[in-house]
MDAnalysis code that builds the backbone (N, CA, C; Angstrom):
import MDAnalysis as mda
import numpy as np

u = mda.Universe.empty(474, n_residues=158, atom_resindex=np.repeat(np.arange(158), 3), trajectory=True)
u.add_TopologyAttr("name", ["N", "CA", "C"] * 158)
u.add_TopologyAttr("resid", np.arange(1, 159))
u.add_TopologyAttr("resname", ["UNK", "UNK", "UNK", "UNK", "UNK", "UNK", "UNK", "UNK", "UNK", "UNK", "UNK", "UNK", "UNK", "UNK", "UNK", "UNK", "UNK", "UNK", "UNK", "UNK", "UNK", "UNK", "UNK", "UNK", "UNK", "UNK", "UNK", "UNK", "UNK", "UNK", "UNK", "UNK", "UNK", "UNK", "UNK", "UNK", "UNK", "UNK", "UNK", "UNK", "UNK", "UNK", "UNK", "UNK", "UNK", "UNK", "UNK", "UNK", "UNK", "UNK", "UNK", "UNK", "UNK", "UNK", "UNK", "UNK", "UNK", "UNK", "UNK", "UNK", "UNK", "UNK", "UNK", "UNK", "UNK", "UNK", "UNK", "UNK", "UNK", "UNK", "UNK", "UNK", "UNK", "UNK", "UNK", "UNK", "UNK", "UNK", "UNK", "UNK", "UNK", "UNK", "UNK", "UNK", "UNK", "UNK", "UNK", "UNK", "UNK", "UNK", "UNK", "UNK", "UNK", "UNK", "UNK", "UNK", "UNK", "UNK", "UNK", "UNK", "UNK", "UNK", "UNK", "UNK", "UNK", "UNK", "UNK", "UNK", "UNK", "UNK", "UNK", "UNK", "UNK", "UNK", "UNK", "UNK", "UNK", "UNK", "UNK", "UNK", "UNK", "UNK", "UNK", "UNK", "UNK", "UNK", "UNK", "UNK", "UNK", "UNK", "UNK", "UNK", "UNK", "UNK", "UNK", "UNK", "UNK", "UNK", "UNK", "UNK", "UNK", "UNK", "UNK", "UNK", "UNK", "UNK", "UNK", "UNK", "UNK", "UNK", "UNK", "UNK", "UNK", "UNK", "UNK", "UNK", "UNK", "UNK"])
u.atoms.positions = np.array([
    [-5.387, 22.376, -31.405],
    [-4.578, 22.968, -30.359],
    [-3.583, 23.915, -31.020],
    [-3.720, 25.237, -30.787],
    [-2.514, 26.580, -31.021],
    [-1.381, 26.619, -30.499],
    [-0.753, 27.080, -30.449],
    [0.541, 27.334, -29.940],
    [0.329, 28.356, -28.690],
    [-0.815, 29.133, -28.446],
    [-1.116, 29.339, -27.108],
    [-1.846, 28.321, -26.168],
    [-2.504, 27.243, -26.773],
    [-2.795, 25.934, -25.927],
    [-1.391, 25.420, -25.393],
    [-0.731, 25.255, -26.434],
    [0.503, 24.550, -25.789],
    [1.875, 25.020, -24.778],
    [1.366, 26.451, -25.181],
    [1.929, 27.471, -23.801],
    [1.793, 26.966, -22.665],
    [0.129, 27.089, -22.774],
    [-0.450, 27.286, -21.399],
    [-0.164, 25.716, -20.526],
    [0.117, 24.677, -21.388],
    [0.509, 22.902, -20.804],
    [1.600, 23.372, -20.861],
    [2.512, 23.931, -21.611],
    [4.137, 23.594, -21.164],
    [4.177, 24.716, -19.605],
    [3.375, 25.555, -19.712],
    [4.140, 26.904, -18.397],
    [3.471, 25.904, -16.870],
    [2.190, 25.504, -17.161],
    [1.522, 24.311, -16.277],
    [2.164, 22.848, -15.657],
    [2.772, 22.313, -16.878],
    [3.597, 21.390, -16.678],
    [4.850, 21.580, -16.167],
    [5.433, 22.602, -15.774],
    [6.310, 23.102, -14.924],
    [6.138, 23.681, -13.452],
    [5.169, 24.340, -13.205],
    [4.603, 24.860, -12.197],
    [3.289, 24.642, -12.300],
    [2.338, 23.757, -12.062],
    [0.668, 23.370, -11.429],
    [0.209, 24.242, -10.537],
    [1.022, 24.912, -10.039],
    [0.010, 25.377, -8.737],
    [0.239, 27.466, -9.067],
    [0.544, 27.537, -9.913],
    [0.327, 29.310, -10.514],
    [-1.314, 29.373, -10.497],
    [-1.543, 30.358, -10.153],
    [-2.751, 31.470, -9.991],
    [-3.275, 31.347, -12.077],
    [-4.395, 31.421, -11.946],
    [-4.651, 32.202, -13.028],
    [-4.652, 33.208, -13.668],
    [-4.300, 34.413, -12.758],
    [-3.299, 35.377, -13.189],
    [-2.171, 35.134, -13.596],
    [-1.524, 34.400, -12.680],
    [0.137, 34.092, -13.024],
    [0.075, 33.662, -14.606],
    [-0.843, 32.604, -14.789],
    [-0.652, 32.062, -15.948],
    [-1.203, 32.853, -16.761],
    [-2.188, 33.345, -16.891],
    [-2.428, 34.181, -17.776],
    [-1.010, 35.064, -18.404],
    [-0.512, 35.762, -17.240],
    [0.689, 37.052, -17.741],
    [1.298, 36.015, -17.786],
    [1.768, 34.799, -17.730],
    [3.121, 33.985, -18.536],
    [3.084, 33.777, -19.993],
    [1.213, 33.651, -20.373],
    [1.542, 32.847, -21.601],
    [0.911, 34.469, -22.436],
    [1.231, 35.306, -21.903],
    [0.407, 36.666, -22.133],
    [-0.483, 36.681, -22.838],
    [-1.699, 36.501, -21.702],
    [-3.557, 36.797, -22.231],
    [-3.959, 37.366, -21.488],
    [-5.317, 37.718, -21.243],
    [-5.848, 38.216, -20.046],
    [-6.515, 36.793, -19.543],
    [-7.312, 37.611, -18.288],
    [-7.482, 36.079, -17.348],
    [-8.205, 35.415, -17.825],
    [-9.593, 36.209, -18.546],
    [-10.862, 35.613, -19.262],
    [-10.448, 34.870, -20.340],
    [-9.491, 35.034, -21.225],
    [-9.891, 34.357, -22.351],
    [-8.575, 33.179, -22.085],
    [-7.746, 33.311, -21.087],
    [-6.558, 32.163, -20.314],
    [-7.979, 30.934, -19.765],
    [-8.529, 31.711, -18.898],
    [-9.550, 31.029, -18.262],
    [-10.197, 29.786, -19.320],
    [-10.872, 30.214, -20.015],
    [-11.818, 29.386, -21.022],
    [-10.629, 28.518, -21.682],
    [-9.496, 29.035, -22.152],
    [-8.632, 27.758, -22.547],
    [-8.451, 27.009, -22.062],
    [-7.955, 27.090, -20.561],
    [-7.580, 26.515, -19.411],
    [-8.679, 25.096, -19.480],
    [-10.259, 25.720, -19.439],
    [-11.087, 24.969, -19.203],
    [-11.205, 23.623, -20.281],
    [-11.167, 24.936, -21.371],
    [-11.627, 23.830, -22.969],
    [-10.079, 22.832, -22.713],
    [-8.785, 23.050, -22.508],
    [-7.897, 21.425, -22.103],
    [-8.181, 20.834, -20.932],
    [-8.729, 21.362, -20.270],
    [-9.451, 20.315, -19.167],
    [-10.522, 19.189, -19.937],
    [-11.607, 19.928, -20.429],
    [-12.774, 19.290, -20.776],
    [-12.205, 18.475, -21.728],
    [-11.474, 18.340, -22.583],
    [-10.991, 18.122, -23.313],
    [-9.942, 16.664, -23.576],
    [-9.242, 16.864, -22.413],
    [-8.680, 15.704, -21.890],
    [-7.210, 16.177, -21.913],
    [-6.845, 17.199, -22.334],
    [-5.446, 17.232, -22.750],
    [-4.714, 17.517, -21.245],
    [-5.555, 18.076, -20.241],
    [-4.985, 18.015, -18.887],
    [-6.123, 17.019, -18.068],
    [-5.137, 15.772, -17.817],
    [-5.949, 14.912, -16.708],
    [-6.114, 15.222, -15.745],
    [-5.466, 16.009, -14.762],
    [-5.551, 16.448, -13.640],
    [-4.253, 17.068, -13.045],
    [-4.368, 17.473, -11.790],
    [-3.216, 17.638, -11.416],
    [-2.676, 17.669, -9.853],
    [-1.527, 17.377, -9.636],
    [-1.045, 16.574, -8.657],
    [0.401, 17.065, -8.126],
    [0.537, 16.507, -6.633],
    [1.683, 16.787, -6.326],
    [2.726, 15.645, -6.626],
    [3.760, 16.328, -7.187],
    [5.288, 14.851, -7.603],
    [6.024, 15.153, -6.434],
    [5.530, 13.573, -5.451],
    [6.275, 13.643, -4.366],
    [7.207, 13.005, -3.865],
    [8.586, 13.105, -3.710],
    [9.744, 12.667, -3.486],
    [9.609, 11.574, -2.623],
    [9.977, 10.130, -2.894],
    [9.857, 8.852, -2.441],
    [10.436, 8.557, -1.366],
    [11.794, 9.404, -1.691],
    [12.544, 9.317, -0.529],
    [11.933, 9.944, 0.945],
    [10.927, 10.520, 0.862],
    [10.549, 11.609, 1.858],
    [9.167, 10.514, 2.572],
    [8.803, 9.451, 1.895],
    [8.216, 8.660, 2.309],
    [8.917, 6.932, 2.760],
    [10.303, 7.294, 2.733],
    [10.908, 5.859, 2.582],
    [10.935, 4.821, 2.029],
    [10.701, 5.517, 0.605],
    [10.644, 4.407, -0.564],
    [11.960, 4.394, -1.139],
    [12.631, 3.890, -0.449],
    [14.684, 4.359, -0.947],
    [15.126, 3.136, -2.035],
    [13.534, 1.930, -2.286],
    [14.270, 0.737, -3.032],
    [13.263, 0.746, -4.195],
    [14.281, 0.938, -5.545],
    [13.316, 0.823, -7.131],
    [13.634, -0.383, -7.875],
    [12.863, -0.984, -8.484],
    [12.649, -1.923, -9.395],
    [12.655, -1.745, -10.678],
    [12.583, -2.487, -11.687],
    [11.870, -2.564, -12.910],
    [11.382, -4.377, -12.828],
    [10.353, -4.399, -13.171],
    [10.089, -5.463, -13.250],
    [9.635, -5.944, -14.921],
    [10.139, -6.741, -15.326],
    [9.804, -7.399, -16.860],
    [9.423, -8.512, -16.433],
    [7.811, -8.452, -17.299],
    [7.232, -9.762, -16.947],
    [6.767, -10.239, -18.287],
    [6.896, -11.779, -18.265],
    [6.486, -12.658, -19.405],
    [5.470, -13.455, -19.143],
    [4.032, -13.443, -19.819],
    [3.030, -14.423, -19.638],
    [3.457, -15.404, -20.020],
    [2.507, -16.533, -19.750],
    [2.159, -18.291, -19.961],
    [1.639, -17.965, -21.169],
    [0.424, -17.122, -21.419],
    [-0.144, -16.917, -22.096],
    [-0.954, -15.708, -22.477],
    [-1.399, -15.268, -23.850],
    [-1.874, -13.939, -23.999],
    [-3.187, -13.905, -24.461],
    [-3.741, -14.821, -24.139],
    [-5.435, -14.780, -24.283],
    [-6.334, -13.393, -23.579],
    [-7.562, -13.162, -23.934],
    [-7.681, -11.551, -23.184],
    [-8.346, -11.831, -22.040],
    [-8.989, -12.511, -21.307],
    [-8.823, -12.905, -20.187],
    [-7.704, -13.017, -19.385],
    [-6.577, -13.569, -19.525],
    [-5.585, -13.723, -18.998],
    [-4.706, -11.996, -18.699],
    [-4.949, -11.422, -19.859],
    [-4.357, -9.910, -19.497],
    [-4.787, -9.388, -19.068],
    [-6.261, -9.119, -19.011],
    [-7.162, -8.399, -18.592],
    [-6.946, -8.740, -16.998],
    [-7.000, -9.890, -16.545],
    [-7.072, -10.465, -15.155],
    [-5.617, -10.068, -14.277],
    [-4.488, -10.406, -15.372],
    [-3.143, -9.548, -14.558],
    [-3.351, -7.964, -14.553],
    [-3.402, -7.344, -15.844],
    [-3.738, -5.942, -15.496],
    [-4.481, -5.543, -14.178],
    [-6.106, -6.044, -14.356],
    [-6.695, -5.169, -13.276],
    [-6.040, -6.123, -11.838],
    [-5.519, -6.977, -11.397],
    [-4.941, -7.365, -10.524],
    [-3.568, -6.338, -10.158],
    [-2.502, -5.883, -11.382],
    [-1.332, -5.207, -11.150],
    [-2.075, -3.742, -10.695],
    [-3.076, -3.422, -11.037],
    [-3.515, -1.871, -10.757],
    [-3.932, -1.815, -9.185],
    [-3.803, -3.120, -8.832],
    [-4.667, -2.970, -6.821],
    [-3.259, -3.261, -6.397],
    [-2.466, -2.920, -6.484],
    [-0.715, -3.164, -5.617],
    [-0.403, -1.565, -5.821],
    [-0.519, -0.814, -4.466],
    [0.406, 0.189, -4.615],
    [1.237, 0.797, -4.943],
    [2.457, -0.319, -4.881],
    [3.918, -0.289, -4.979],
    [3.976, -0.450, -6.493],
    [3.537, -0.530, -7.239],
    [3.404, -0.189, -8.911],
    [2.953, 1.188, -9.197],
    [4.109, 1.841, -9.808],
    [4.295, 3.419, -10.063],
    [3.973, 3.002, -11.134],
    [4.468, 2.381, -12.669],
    [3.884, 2.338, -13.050],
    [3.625, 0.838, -13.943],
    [2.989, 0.196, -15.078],
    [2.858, -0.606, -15.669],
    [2.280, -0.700, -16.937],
    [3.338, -1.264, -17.567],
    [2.997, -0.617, -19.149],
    [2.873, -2.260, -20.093],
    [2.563, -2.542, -21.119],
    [2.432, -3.393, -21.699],
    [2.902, -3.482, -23.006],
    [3.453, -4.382, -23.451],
    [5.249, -4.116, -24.541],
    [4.313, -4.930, -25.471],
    [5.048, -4.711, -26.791],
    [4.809, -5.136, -27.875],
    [6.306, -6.487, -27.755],
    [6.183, -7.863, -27.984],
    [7.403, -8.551, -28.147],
    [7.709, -9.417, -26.809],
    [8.653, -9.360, -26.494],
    [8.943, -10.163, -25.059],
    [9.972, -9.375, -24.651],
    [9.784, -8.992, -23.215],
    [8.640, -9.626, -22.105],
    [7.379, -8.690, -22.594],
    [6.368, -9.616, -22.041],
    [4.785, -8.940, -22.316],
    [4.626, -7.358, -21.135],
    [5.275, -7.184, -19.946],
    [4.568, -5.784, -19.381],
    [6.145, -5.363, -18.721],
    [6.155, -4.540, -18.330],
    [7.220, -3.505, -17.998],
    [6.578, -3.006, -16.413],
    [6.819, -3.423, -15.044],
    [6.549, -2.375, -13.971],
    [7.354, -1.814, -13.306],
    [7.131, -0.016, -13.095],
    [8.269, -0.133, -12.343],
    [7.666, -0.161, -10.644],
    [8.348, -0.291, -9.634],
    [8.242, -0.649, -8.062],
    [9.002, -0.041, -7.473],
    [8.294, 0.705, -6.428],
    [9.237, 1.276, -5.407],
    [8.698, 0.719, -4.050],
    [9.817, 0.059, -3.081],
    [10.041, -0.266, -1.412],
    [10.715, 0.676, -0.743],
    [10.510, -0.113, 0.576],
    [10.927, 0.722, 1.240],
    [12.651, 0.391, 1.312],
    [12.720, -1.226, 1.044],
    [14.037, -1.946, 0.895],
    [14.362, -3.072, 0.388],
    [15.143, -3.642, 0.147],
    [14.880, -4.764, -0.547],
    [14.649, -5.937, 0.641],
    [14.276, -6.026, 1.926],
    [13.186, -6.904, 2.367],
    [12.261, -6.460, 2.205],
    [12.105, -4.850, 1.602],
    [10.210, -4.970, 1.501],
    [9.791, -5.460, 0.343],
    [10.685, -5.337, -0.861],
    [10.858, -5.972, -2.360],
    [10.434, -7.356, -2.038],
    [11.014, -7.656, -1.316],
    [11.475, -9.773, -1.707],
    [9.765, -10.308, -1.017],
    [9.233, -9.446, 0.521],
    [7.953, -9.783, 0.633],
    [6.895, -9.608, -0.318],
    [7.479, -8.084, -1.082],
    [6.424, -8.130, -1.998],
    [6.098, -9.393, -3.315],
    [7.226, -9.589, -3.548],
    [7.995, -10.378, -4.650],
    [7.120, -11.800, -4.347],
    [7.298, -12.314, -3.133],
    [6.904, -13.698, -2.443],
    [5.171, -13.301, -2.312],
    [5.009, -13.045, -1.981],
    [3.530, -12.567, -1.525],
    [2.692, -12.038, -2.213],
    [3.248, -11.308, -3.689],
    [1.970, -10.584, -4.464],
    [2.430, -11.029, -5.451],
    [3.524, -10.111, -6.690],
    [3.804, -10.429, -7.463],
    [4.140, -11.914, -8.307],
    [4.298, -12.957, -7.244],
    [4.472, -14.171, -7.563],
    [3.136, -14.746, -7.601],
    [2.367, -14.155, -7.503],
    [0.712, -15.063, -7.350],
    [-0.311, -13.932, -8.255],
    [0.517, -13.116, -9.262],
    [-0.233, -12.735, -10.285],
    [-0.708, -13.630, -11.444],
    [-2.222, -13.495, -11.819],
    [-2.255, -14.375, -12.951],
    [-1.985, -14.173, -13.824],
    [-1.254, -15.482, -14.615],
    [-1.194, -15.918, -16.397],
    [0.601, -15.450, -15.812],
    [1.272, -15.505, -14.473],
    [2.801, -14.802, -15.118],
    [3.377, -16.160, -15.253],
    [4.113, -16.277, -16.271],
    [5.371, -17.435, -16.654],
    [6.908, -16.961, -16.007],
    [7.274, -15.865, -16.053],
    [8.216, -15.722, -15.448],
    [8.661, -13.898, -15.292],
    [9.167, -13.736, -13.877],
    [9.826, -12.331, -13.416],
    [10.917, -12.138, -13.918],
    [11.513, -10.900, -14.214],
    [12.690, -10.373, -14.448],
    [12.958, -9.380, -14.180],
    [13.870, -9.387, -12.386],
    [13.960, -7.545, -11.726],
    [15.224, -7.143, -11.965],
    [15.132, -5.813, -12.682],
    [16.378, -4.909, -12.907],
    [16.169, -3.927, -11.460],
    [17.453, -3.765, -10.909],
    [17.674, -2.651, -9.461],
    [17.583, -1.269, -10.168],
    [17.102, -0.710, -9.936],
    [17.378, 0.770, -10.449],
    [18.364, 1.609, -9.390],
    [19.889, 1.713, -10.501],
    [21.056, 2.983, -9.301],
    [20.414, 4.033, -9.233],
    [20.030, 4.538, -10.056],
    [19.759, 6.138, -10.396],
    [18.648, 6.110, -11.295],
    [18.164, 7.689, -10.532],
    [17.052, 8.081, -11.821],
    [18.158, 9.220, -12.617],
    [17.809, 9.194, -13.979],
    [18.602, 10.248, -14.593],
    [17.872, 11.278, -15.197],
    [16.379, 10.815, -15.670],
    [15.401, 11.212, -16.299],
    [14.040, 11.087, -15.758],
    [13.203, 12.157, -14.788],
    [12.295, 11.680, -14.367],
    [11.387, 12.530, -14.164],
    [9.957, 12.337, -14.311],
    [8.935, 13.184, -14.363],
    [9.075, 14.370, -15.333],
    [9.843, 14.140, -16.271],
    [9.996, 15.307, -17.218],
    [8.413, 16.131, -17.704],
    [8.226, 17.201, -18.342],
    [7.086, 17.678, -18.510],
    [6.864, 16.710, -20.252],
    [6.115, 16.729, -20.739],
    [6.178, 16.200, -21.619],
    [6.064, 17.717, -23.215],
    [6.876, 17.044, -24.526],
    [7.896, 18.435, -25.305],
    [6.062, 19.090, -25.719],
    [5.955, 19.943, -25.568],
    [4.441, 20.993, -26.284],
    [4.970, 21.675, -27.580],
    [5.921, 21.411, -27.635],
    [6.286, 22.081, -29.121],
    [5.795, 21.433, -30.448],
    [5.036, 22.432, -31.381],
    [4.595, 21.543, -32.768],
    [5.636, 20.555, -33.406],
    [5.055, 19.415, -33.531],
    [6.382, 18.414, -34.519],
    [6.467, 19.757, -36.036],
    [8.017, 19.874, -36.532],
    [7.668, 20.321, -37.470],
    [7.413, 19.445, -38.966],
    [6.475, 19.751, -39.840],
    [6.609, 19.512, -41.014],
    [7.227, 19.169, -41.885],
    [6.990, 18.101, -42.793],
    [8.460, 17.606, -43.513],
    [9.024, 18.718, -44.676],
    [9.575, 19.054, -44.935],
    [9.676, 19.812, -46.122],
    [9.098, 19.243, -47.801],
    [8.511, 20.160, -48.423],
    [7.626, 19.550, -49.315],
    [8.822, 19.207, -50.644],
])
């Protein structure tokens, strides 16, 4: 990946929905040879897809979570079975899996915290292998959906 690959993800990762013209004259190429880059980070994997980031609030999701969770146990059955179980609950933006304790990190958005506490009673409490919940409220986002940095790490000095 060049430093015109990583143009073309950082000018993308800001605006998704530019023309291929547009992008082309941003990361200044012409369309044809923007085009085929475009494609080769698609095929490629370096762009998964792309999507609208849509404001929660605009759907009445006004209540966030973090949830830290600790297994009973870490056999691979047992993770495997909470994972693909945590991936069929909507309300998991996202879920990540920690090195140490607690074993996974989710975060959750409601609509309020009675929609939290049903969820809480009703799903999350009847996930398998969990030993125990731990919900942090989220006040504020401070940092969110950032693009991720396209700039080369630099080199150590020799």
């Amino acid at each position: 990946m060049d430093a015109v690959d990583r143009k073309i993800l950082a000018v993308l990762q800001e605006e998704g929905r530019l023309t291929l013209t547009e992008l082309a004259s941003r990361v200044r190429l012409s369309v044809s040879p923007c085009h085929r880059r475009l494609r080769e980070l698609e095929r490629g994997g370096a762009i998964r897809g792309y999507r609208a980031v849509v404001d929660p609030v605009a759907l009445g999701m006004t209540f966030e979570a973090l949830v830290f969770v600790t297994m009973l146990q870490e056999d691979r059955e047992t993770l495997l079975s909470f994972e693909e179980a945590v991936t069929r609950i909507p309300n998991v933006l996202l879920a990540q899996r920690l090195f140490g304790d607690p074993d996974y990190l989710l975060r959750i958005v409601t609509e309020d915290l009675a929609a939290y506490q049903q969820l809480q009673d009703d799903t999350l409490s009847l996930l398998p292998g969990v030993a125990r919940m731990n919900s942090t409220l989220v006040m504020k986002r401070v940092v969110d959906n950032r693009p991720l940095p396209t700039a080369k790490p630099a080199s150590p000095p020799a």
